[in-house]
C-alpha positions in Angstrom: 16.9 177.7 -13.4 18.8 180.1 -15.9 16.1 180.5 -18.5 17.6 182.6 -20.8 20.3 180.5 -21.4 17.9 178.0 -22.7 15.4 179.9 -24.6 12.7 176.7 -25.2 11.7 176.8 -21.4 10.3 180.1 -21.1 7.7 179.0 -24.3 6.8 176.0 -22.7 6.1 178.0 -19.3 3.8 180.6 -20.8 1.6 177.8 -23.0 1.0 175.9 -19.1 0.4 179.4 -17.1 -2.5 179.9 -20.2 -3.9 176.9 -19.5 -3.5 177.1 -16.0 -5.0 180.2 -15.9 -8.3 179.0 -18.5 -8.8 176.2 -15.6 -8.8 178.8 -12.7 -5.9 177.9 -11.2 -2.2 179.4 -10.9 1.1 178.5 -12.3 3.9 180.2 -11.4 7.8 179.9 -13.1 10.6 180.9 -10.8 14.3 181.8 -13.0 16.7 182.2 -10.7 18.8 184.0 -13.1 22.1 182.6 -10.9 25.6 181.8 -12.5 27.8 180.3 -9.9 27.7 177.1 -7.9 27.7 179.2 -4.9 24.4 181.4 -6.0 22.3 178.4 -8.0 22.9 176.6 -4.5 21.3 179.7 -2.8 18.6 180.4 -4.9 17.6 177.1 -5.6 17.6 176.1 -1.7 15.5 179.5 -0.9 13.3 179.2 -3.9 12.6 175.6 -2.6 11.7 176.4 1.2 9.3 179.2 -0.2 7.7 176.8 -2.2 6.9 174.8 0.6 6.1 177.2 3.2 3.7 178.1 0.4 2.2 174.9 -0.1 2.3 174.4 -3.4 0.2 171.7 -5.0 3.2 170.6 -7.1 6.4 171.6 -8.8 7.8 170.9 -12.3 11.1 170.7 -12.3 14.1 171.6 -15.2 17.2 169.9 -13.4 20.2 172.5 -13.2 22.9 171.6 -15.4 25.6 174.0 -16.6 27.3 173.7 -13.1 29.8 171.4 -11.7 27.7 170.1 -8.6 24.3 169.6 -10.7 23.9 166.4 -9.6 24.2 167.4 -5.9 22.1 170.6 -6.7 19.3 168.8 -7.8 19.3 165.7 -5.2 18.8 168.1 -2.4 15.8 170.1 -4.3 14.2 167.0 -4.5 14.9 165.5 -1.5 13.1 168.8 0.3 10.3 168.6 -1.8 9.4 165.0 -1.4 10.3 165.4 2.2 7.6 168.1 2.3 5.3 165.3 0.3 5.1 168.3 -2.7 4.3 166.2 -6.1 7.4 167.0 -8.2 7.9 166.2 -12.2 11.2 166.5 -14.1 11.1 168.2 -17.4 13.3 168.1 -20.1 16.3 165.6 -18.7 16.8 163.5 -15.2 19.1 164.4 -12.7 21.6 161.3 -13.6 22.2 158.2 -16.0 21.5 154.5 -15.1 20.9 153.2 -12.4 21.0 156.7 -9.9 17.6 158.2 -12.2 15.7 159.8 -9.4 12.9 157.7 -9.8 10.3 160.4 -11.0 8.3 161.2 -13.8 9.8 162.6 -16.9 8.3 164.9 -19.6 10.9 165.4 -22.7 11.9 164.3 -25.8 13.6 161.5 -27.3 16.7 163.1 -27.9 18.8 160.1 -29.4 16.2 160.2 -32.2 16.3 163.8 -32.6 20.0 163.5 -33.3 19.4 160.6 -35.5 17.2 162.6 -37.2 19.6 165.9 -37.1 22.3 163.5 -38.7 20.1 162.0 -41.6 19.2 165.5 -42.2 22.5 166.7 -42.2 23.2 163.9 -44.7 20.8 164.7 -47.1 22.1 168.2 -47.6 25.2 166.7 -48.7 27.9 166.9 -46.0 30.5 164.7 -45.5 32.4 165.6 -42.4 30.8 167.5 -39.4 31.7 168.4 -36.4 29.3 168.6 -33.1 29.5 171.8 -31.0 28.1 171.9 -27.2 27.7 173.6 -24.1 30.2 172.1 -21.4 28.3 170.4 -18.0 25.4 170.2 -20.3 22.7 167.8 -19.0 23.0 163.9 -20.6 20.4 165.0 -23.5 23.4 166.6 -24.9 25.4 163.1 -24.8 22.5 161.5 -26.3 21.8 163.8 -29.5 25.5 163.1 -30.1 25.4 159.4 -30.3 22.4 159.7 -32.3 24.1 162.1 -34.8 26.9 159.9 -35.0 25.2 156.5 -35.4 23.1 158.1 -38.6 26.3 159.6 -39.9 28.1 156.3 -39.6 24.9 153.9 -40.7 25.0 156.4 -44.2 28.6 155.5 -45.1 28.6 159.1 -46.6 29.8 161.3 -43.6 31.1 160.9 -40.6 31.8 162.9 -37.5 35.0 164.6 -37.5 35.1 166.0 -33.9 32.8 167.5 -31.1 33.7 170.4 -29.5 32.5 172.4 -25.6 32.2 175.4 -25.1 
């Protein structure tokens, strides 16, 4: 969902419908372009039953975040798609933390390295204080680029994080 809003998904989409379509075969990206809890719930629930009524061989799925009921967005898209047996992969982040992961495969990045990295980087341009801003109700990658900011600030013992800051 929301694709414009987070502008690496629509690359990633077009690279898979190319190779899709070199293999002969069809891969479609749904944006639902929805703002509110009451219209991601919507779309997402009919973009979901068209998906199965279709048939579709399989769905990769970028969890909805951004929203206060994400979590209970997401369960029920999954819990309709395996319930119509549809092979389903998460990209990019899980629907929870610990111990409530959904259980499915995961394609994404390491994103507490990334901020390590972001931090050492940040580091070696010379800053001393920083400050972390974010998107509010942003999925648990955003938690974990934080930490790893903060632990390469702190391991440096030249800068340190100052504040963080939602948006």
């Amino acid at each position: 969902p929301s694709f414009p809003k987070v502008e690496i998904f629509p690359v990633i989409c077009k690279e898979l419908s190319c190779i899709c379509r070199e293999q002969n075969r069809l891969f479609v990206y749904v944006d639902d372009g929805a703002d509110s809890v009451r219209t991601v719930k919507r779309s997402m629930r009919s973009t979901v039953e068209r998906l199965v009524d279709q048939g579709v061989s399989g769905v990769i799925f970028r969890p909805v975040d951004y929203q206060r009921d994400s979590e209970a967005i997401n369960r029920e898209i999954i819990s309709t798609l395996r319930a119509a047996d549809i092979p389903l992969v998460l990209i990019d982040c899980d629907v929870s933390e610990g111990a409530d992961r959904a259980g499915l495969d995961l394609v994404g990045v390491d994103n507490l390295a990334v901020g390590g990295l972001l931090g050492e980087h940040v580091v070696s341009c010379g800053a001393r204080r920083g400050a972390y801003v974010y998107r509010a109700m942003s999925s648990a990658n955003v938690d974990h680029r934080l930490l790893g900011i903060r632990t390469a600030l702190e391991k440096s013992g030249k800068a340190r994080l100052v504040g963080t800051c939602p948006y």
